[in-house]
N, C-alpha and C positions, 0 to 999 in steps of 0.2 A: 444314327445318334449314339453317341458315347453310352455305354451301362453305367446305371448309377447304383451304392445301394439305397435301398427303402429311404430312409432317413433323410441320404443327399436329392434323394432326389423329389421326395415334399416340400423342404427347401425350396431347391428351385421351382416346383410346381406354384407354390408360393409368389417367390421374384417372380414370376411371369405375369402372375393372378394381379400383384400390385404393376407391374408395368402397365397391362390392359388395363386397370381401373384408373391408374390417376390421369385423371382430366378434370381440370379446374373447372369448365363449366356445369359438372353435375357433381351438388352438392352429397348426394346419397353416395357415389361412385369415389368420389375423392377421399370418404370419411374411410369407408372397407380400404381402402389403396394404403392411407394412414394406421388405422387396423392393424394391418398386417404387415406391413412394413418393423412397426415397435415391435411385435411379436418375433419374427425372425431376428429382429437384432439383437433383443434381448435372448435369445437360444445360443445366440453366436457368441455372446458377451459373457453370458453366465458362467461363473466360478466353478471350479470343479464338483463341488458340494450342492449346487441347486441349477445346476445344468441338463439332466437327465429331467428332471420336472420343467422345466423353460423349455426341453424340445417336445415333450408331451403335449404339454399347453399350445402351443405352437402348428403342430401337426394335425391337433385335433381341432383348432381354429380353420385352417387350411383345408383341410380336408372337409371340414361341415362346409365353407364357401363352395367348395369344390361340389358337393352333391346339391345344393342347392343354386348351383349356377344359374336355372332359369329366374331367379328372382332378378338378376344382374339387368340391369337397363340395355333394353336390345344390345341399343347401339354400340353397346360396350362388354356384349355378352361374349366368352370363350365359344367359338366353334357356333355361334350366330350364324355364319355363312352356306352352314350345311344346313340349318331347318329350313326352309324349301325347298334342299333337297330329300329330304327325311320323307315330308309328307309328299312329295311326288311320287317318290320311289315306294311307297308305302300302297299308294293307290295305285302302281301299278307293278305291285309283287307278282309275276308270273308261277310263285308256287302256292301263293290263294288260290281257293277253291269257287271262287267267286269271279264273276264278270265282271268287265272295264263298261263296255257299251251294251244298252237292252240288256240288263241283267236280269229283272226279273221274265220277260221272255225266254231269255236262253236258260234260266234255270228251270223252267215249267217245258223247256225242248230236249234239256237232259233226260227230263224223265216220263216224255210223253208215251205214248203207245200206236205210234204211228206205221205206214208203209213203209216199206224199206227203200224206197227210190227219197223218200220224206226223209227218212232218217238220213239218209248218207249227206242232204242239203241240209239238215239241222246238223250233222258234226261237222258239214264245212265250218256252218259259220260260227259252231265254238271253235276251232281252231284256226280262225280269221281272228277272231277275238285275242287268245293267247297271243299270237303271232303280232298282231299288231300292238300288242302291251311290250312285246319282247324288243322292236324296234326302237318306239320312244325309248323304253329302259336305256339300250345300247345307247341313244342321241343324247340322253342325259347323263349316262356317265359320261361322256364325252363333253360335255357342255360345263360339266363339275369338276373335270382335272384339277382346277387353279384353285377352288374353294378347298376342296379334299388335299392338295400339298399344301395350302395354308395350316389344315387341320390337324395334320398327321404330327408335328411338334408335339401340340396341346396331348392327342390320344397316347403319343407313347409317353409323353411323361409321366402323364397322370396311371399309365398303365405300371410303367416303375414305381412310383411313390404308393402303388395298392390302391387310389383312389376307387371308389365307385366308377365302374363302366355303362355307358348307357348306349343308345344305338350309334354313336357315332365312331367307333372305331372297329365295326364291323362294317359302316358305309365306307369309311377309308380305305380299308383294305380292298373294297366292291370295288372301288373306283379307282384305287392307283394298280390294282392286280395284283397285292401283295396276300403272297399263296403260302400260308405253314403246315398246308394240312400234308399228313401223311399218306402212304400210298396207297390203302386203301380206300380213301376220302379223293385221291387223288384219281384211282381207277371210278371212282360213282361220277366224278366231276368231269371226267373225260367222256362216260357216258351221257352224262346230261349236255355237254354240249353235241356232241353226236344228233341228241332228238332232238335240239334248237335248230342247228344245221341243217336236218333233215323237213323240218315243220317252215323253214326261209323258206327251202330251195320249192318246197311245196307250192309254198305260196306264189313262188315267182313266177313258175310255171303256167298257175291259174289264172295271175295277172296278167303272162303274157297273151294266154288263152283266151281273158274275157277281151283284152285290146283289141285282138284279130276279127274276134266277131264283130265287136262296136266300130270298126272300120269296116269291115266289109260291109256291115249294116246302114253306116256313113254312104258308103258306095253306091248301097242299093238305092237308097233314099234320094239322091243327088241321078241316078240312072231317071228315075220314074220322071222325077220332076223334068228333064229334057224332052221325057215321049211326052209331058203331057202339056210342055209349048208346042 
């Protein structure tokens, strides 16, 4: 996307806010579209002498719509597409400190005072737990590409015009891989995929480990039953 500065580009934050809203069939929606529309034209139109106060009025309309966007009728809300992605990905943060499944069991197994053959079966299944949050997570980004490039327009304009940011252009960035961090953010990120990769390939192992036994155990079960015609 083109760099705008500040100013051009609440403007257009603006023009977009009135494109999504006007639709004739919602009366609340068509009136903010009309709103805002007079407002930018009037910024545009204004005389040299009362022009500067026309883009204040303007930007500070614009910009109040803009933080209050959840008021906006669903169907017609900026980046609507991404709250259920919000709230999924939210319940399944894999750097909460919190469980997906049996949470409150697994939290009373964090800190029980058990056998150690016990304990090493209680951190399995907190890390079945993480591991299985970290899966979904990956299925849902992947599920959310189209929502999240729908979004990323709205996040970076609004990120030019200085709007208020809210969780949605750090879910953009989740999900389309768009990376600014530096290279020491960059050496902790490579680390942390290292332990996801390492906590999969864990898992896959165990999977294939518990398969083997539940067939052979398949096996045994299906043996008995032939001795015992």
């Amino acid at each position: 996307m083109v760099s705008l500065t500040r100013s051009k580009a609440v403007l257009e934050l603006g023009k977009k806010l009135v494109d999504q809203l006007d639709f004739k069939d919602d009366l609340l929606a068509s009136w903010m579209a009309h709103y805002l529309a007079q407002r930018i034209d009037m910024a545009e139109k204004a005389p040299a002498e009362a022009k500067e106060k026309a883009h204040v009025d303007c930007a500070k309309a614009i910009l109040e719509l803009w933080k209050y966007r959840d008021t906006i009728p669903r169907h017609l809300r900026p980046l609507g597409e991404l709250e259920p992605v919000l709230r999924v990905l939210a319940s399944l943060d894999v750097e909460q400190t919190d469980y997906r499944y049996y949470p409150q069991a697994l939290r009373e197994a964090a800190t029980a005072d058990v056998d150690e053959e016990t304990k090493q079966w209680l951190d399995l299944a907190m890390g079945i737990d993480y591991t299985a949050r970290l899966l979904i997570q990956f299925a849902l980004r992947s599920a959310s590409h189209q929502a999240a490039s729908k979004a990323e327009p709205w996040v970076e304009l609004a990120r030019q015009a200085g709007a208020e940011e809210g969780a949605e252009r750090p879910i953009v960035k989740l999900i389309l891989g768009n990376n600014e961090a530096g290279e020491t953010d960059k050496n902790k990120q490579d680390a942390a995929l290292i332990d996801k990769l390492s906590r999969l390939e864990g898992l896959a192992d165990l999977a294939s480990h518990l398969a083997s036994e539940l067939r052979a155990e398949l096996g045994s079960g299906d043996e008995q039953g032939h001795n015992l015609s």
